[in-house]
N, C-alpha and C positions, 0 to 999 in steps of 0.2 A: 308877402303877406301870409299866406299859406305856414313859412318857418316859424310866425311869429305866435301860430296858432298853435301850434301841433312840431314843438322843436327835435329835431332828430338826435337819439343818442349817440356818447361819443362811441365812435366805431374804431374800430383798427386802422393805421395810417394806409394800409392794402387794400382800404375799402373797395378801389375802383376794380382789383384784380381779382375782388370775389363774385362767385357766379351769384345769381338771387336766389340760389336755395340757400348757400351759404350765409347772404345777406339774413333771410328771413329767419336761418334758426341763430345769427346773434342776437335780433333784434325780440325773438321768441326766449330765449337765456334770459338777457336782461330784465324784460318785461317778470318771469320768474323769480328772477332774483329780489325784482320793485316788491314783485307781491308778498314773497315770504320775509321782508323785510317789514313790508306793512302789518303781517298776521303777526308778527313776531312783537309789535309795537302795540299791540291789544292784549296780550298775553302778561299777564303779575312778573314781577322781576324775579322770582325763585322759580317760576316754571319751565323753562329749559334748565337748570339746574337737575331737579327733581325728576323731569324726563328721561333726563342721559344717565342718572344715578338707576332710574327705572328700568333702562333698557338694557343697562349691564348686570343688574341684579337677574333679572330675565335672561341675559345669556348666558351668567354664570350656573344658573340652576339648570340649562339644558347641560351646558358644559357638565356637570357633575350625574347626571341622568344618562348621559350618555358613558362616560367613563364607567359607570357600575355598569352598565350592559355589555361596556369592550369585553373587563374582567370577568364579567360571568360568564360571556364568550369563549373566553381565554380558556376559565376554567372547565368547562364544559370540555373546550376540542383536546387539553390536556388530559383528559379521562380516557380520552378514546385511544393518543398516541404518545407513546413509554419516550421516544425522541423526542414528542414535544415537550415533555414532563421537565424534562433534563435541561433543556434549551430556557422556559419559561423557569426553571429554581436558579441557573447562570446568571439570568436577567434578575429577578430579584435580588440576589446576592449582589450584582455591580450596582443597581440603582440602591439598596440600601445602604451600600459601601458611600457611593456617591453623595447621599443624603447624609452622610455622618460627617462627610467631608468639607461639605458646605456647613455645614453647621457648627463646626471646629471654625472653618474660616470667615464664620458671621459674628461670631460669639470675640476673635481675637479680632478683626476691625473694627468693630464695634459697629458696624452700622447696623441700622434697623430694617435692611431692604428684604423682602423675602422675593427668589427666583418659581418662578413657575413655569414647568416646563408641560407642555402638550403631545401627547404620540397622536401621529398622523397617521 
């Protein structure tokens, strides 16, 4: 009577070989999942759209925030050292090379995809 009230979800066919902590955080997962399924069911149809557009807008302006501060970096530690100077106009020189390179081979595929690449 009990099942009939309160039915248990479906678990993994291992159910009996998991210990009950393991039990409790499937049954704490799912229960998760019920809810942000539920919250999600309350929410306008464009609004997770709109959010995910929002939070990549939001990470690309740190992304470009952060990039000018590498460079100023850059340029800043280039001032102090005549090796770096030399090493950092190399690296311009290959990534401008590169950049012309890609761009020769965008322009004859014709696709429209643009590469972005990230320094770590």
């Amino acid at each position: 009577m009990a099942d009939e009230m309160n039915p248990q979800p479906d678990a993994p066919d291992d159910h009996a070989e998991q210990t009950p902590l393991e039990q409790f955080i499937f049954h704490q997962r799912r229960g998760l999942e019920e809810f942000g399924k539920a919250m999600e069911s309350l929410l306008p149809p464009g609004f997770k759209e709109h959010t995910q557009k929002a939070g990549n807008e939001f990470a690309t302006g740190f992304r470009v925030l952060i990039d000018a501060a590498i460079d100023e970096i850059k340029k800043a530690s280039e001032m102090e050292d005549p090796d770096a100077q030399r090493a950092a106009e190399q690296e311009r020189q290959a990534s401008a090379n590169l950049a012309s390179e890609d761009d020769e081979e965008r322009a004859s595929s014709g696709s429209g995809k643009i590469r972005v690449e990230l320094d770590d």
